[in-house]
ROVO-491203 format. One record per residue (C-alpha): residue number from 1; residue in one letter; x, z, y negated. Coordinates in nm, 4 decimals, always signed. Each point is the difference from the previous one (the first is absolute). Example, Ala and Ser with C-alpha at 12.3 -4.5 7.8 and 13.67 -1.06 7.14 Angstrom:
BEGIN
PT nuba timi       px       pz       py
PT    1    a  +1.2300  +0.7800  +0.4500
PT    2    s  +0.1370  -0.0660  -0.3440
% end
This chain:
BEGIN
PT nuba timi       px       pz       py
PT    1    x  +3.5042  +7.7456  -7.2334
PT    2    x  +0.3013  -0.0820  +0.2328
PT    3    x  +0.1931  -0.3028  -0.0086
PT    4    x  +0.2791  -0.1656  +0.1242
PT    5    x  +0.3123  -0.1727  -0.1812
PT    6    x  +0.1455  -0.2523  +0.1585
PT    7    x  +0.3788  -0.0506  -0.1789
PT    8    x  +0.0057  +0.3312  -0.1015
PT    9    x  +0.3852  +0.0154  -0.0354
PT   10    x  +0.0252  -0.2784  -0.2094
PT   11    x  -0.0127  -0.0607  -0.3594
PT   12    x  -0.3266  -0.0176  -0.0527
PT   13    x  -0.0733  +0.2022  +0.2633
PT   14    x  +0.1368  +0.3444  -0.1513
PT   15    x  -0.1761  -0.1184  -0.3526
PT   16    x  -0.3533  +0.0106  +0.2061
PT   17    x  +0.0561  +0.3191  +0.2025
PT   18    x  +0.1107  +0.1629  -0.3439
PT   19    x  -0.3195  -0.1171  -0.1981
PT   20    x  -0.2279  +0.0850  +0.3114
PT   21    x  +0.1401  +0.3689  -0.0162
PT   22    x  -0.1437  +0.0332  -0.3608
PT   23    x  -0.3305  -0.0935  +0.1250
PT   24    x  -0.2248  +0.2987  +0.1189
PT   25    x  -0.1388  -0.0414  +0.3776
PT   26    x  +0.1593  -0.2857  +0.0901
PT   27    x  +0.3211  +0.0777  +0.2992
PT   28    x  +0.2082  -0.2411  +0.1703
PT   29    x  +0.0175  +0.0716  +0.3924
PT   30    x  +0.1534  -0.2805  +0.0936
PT   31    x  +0.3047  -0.2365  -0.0881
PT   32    x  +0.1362  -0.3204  +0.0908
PT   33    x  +0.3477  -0.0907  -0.0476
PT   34    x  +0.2339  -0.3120  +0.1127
PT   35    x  +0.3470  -0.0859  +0.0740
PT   36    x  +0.2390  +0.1827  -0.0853
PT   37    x  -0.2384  +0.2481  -0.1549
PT   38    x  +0.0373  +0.3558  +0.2243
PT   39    x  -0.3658  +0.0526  -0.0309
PT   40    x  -0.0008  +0.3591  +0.1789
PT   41    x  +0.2510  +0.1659  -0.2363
PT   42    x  -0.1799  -0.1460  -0.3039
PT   43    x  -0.3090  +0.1197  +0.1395
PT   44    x  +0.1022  +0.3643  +0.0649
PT   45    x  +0.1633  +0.0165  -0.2911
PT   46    x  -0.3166  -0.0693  -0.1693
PT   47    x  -0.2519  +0.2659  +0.2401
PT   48    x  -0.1751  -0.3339  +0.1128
PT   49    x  -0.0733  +0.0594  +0.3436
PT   50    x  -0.0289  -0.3144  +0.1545
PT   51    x  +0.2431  -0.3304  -0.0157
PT   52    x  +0.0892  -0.2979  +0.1951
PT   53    x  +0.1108  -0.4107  -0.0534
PT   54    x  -0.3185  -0.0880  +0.1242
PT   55    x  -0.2388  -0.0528  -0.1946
PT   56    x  -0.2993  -0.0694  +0.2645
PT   57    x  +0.0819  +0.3813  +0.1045
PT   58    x  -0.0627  +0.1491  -0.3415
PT   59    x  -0.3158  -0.2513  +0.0091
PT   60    x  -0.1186  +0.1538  +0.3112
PT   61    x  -0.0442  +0.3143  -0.1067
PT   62    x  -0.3216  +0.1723  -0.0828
PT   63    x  +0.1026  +0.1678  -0.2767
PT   64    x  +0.1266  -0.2963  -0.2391
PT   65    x  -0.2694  -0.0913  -0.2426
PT   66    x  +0.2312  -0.2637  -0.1864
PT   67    x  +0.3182  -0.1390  -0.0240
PT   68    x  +0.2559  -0.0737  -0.2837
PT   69    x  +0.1873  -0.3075  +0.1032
PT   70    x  +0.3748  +0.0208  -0.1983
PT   71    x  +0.1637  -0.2323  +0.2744
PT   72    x  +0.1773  -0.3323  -0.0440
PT   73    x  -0.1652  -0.2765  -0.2062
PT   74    x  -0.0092  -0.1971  +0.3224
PT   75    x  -0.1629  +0.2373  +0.2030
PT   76    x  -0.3068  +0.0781  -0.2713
PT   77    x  -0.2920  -0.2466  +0.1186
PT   78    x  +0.0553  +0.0331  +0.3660
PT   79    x  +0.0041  +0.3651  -0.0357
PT   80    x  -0.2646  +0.0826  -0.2652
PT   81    x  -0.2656  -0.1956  +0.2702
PT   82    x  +0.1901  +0.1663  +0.2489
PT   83    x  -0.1334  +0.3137  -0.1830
PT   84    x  -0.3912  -0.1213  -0.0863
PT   85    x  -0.0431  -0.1124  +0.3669
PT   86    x  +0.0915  +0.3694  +0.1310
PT   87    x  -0.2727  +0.1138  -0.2173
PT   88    x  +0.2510  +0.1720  -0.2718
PT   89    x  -0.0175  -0.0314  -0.3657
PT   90    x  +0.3154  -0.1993  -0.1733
PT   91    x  +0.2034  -0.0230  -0.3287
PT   92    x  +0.3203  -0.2270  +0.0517
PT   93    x  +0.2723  -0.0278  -0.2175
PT   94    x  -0.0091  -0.2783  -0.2188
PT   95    x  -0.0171  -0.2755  +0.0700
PT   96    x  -0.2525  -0.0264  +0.2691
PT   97    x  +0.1615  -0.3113  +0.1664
PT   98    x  +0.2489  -0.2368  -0.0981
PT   99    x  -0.2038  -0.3143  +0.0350
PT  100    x  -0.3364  -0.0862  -0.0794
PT  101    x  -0.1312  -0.0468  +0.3589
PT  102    x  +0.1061  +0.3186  +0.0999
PT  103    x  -0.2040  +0.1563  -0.3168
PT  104    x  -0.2896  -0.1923  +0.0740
PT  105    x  +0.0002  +0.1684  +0.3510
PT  106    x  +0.0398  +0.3190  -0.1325
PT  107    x  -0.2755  -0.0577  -0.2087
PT  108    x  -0.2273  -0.1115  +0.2870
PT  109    x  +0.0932  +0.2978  +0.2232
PT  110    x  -0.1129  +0.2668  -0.2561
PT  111    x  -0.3737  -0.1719  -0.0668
PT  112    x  -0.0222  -0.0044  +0.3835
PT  113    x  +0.1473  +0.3272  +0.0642
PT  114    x  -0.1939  +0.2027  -0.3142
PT  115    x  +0.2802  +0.2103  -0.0633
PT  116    x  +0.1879  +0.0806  -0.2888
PT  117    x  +0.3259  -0.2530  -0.0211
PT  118    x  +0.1943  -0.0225  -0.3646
PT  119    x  +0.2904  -0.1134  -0.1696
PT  120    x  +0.2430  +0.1832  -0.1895
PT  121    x  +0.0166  -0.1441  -0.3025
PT  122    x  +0.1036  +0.3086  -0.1956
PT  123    x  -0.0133  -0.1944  -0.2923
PT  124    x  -0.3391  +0.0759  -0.0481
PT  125    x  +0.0435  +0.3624  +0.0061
PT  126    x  +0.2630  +0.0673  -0.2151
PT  127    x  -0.1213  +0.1790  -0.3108
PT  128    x  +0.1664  -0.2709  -0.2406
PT  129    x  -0.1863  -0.2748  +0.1477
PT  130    x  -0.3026  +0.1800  +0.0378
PT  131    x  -0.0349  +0.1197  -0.3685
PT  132    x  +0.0774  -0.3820  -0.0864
PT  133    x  -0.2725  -0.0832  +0.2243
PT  134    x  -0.2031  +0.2376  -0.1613
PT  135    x  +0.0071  -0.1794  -0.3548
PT  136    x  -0.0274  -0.3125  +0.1575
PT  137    x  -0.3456  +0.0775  +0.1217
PT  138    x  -0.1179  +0.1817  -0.2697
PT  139    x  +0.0808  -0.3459  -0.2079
PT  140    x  +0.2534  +0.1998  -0.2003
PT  141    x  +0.3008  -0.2399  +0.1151
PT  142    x  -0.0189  -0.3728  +0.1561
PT  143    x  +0.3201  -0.0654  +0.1853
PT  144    x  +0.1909  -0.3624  -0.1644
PT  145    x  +0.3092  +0.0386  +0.1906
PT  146    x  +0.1529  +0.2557  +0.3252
PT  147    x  +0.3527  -0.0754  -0.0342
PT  148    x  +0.1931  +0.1536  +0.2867
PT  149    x  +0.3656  +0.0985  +0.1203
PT  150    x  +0.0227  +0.1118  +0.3561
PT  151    x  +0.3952  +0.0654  +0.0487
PT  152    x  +0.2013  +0.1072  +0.2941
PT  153    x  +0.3796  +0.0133  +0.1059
PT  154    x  -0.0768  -0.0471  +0.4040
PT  155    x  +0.3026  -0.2870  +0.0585
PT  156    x  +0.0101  +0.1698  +0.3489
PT  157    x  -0.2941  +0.1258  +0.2413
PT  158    x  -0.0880  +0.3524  -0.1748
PT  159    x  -0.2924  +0.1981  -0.0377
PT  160    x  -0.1458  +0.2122  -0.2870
PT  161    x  +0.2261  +0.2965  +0.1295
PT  162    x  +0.3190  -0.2134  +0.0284
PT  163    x  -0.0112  -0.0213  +0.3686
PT  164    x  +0.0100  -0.2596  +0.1977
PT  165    x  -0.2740  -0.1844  +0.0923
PT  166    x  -0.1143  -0.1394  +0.3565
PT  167    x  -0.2097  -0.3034  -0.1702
PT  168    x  +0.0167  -0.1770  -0.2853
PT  169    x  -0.2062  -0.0168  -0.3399
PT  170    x  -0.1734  -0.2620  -0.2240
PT  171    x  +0.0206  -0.0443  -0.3646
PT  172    x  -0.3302  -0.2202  +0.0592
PT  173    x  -0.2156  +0.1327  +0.2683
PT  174    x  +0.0716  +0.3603  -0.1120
PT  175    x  +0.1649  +0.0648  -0.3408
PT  176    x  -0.2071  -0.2771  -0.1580
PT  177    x  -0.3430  +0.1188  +0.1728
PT  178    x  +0.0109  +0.3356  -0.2448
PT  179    x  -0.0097  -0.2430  -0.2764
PT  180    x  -0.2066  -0.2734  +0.0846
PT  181    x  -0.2836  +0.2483  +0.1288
PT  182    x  +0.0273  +0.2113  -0.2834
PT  183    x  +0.0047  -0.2951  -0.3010
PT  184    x  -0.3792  -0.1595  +0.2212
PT  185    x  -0.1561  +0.3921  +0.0261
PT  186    x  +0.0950  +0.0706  -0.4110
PT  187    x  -0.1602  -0.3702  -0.0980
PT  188    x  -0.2864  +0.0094  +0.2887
PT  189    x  +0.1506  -0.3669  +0.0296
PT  190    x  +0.1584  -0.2003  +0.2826
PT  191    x  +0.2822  -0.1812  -0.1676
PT  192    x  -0.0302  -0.3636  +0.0488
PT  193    x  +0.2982  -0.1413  -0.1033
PT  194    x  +0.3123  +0.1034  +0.1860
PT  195    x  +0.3657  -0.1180  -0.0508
PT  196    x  +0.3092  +0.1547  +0.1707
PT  197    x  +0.3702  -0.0696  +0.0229
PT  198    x  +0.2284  +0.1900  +0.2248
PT  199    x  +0.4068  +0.0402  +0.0262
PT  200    x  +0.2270  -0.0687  +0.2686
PT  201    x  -0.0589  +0.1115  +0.3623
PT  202    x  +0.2201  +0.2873  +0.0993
PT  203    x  +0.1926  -0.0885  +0.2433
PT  204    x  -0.0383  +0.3358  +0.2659
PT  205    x  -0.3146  +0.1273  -0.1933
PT  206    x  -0.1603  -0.3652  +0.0960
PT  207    x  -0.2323  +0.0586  -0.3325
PT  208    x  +0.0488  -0.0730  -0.3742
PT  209    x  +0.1489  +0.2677  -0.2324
PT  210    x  -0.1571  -0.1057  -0.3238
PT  211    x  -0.3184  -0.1695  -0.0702
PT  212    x  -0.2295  -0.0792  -0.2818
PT  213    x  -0.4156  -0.0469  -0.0192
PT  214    x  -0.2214  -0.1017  -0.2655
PT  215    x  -0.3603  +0.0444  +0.0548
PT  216    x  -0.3316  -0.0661  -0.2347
PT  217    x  -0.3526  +0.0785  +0.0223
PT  218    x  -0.3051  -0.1952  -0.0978
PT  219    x  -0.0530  +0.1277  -0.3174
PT  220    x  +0.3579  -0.0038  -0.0411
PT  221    x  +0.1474  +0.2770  +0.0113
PT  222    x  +0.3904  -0.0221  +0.1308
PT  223    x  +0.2010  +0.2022  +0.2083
PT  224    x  +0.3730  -0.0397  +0.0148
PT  225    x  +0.1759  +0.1958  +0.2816
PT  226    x  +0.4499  +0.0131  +0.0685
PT  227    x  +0.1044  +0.0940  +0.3073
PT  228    x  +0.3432  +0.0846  +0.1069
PT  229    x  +0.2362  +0.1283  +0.2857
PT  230    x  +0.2889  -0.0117  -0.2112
PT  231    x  -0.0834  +0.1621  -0.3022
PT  232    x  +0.2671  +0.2963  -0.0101
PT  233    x  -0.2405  +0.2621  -0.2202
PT  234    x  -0.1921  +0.1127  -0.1218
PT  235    x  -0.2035  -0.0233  +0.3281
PT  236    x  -0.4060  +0.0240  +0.0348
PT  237    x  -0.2584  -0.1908  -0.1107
PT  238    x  -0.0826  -0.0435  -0.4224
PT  239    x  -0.3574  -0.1221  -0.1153
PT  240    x  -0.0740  -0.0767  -0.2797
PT  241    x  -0.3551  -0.0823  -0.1469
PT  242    x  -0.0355  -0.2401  -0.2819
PT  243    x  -0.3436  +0.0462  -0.1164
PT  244    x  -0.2274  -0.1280  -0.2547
PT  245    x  +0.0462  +0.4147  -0.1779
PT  246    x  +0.2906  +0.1589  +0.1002
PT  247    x  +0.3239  -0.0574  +0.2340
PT  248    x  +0.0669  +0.2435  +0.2411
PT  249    x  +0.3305  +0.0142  +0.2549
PT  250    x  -0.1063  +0.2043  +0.3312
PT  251    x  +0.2792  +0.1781  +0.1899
PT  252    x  -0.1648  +0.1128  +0.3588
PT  253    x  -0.1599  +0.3167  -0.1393
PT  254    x  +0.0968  -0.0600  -0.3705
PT  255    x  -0.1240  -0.1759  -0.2689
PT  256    x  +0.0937  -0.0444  -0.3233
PT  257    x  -0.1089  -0.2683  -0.2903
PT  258    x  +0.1539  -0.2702  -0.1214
PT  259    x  +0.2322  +0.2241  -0.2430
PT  260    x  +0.0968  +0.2578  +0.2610
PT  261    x  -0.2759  +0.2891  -0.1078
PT  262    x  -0.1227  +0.1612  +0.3190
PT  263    x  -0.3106  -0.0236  +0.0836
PT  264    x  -0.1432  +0.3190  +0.1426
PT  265    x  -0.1513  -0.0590  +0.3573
PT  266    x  -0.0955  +0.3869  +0.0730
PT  267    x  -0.3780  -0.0977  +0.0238
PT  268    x  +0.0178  -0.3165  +0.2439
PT  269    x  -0.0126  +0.1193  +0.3019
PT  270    x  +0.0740  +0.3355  +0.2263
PT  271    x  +0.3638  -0.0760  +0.0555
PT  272    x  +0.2723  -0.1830  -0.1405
PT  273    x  +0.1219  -0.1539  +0.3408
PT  274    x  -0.1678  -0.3432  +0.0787
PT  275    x  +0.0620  +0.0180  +0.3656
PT  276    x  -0.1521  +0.3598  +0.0434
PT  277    x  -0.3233  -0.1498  -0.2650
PT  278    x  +0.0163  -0.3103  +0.2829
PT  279    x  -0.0065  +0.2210  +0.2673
PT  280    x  -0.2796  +0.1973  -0.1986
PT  281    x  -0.2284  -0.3084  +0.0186
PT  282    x  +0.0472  -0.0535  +0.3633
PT  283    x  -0.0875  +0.3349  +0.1143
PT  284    x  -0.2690  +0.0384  -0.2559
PT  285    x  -0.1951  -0.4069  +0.1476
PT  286    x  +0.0207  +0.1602  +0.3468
PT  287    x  -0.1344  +0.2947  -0.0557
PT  288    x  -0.3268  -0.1246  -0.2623
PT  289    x  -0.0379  -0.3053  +0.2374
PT  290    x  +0.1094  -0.2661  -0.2672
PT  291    x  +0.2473  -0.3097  -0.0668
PT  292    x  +0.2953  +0.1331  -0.1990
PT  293    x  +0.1414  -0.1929  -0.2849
PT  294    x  +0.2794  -0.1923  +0.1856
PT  295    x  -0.1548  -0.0587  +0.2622
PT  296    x  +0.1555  -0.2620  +0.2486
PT  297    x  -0.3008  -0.2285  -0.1195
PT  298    x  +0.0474  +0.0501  -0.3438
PT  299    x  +0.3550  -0.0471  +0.0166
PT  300    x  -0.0590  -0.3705  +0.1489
PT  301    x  -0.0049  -0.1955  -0.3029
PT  302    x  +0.3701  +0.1669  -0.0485
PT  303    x  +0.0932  -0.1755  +0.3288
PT  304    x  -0.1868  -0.3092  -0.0893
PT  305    x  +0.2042  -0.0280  -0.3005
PT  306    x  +0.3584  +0.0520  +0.1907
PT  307    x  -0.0925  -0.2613  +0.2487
PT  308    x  -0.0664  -0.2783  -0.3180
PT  309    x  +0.3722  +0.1596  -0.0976
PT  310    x  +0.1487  -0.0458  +0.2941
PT  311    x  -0.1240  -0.3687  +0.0795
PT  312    x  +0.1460  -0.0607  -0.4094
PT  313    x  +0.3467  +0.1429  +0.1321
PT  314    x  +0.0039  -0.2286  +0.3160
% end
């Protein structure tokens, strides 16, 4: 299968050509990169033979099957139908839009198109969550309470790598969408009861730096999530699940209970990397002719949810 990558020198970007060059006959031809990226240096660096700032010219080539979108937040909806209605398959970055409309459009434009369009809500993959999930289903574990810490130091307009970045990011529409998608797909509930407070407004940024959100289900279960641009370490996200036997604290690709014994993972899943499992799913739904789990349609109520956040913020 050949694909494209559209922000291939970003962040995210380098995670997803990294993960795709564990996966066995799967080659990226083509990348996309934006200002100030230099896309042609990156991309002969790399052996990839073909690269360019436009993404309708990787789109109109013959030989791209499917495209991972790892572009601005802003650009994800227009671009991801961009993709469907050139008759390519699509995973963008999470989150798919940063507004419900924009989702709901997204969602429309993969039942009409038929192709395969999905979210990348790594979250889902990662072998901590997954072997949670696991017990969950099997009625081993029912989850009371998902209490999580998503910290940051980003008081100026920085990236993952510590360079600068040309847009700017969302503690709600992006760092809260992990969460929020990820507490609904371990209850199988939509949560509804929402509550959310937010800080002050940065004054370049133009968004808030800290923010809180409280969220329930209808059989109750609660899911309290921190958010913060200020928070000077330790940095990443913390989970921690409250359940009715156990309590377990998930680090990315760790997990450990709720005394610090490690839980051993080896037998979750094929890799230890959640993107590269993500990116696993979306080659593996194109090529069996199926929906993928996190799909853009699945990953609607997440959206749905943000939207009732948003309006409790205004």
């Amino acid at each position: 299968m050949k694909i494209c990558i559209a922000g291939a020198a970003g962040a995210f970007g380098m995670k997803h050509l990294d993960a795709v060059s564990a996966i066995e006959d799967v080659e990226v031809v083509s990348v996309v990169g934006g200002e100030p990226d230099d896309i042609e240096s990156f991309a002969k660096q790399r052996g990839i033979a073909h690269w360019t700032k436009d993404l309708s010219e990787s789109l109109a080539r013959d030989d791209v099957e499917a495209v991972i979108l790892a572009t601005p937040t802003q650009l994800h909806a227009a671009q991801a139908i961009q993709c469907l209605q050139a008759g390519k398959h699509v995973m963008v970055e999470i989150p798919m839009a940063d507004n419900l409309d924009d989702s709901v459009a997204l969602v429309e434009a993969q039942k009409k198109s038929g192709f395969v369009a999905m979210a990348g809500h790594t979250r889902r993959f990662n072998p901590s969550h997954q072997w949670i999930r696991q017990r969950i289903l099997s009625g081993e574990l029912t989850l009371q309470h998902l209490d999580v810490q998503t910290f940051f130091f980003r008081r100026t307009n920085m990236n993952a790598l510590g360079k600068p970045r040309t847009w700017t990011d969302h503690l709600l529409w992006h760092h809260a969408c992990h969460t929020v998608d990820l507490f609904q797909y371990q209850t199988g509930e939509k949560a509804n009861v929402v509550q959310a407070m937010q800080g002050p407004i940065h004054p370049d940024l133009k968004i808030a730096m800290d923010m809180s959100i409280g969220m329930k289900t209808p059989t109750g279960k609660l899911c309290t999530l921190t958010l913060s641009f200020n928070n000077d370490g330790p940095l990443g996200t913390f989970f921690r699940y409250i359940c009715d036997n156990g309590t377990y604290i998930a680090r990315y690709d760790d997990l450990v209970d709720g005394k610090e014994n490690p839980i051993d993972l080896s037998g979750v899943a094929v890799s230890n990397n959640g993107i590269e499992l993500q990116d696993r799913e979306f080659f593996a739904a194109i090529k069996e002719g199926r929906e993928p789990n996190g799909s853009v349609a699945q990953c609607l109520p997440a959206m749905e949810t943000l939207d009732a956040l948003e309006k409790v913020l205004q």
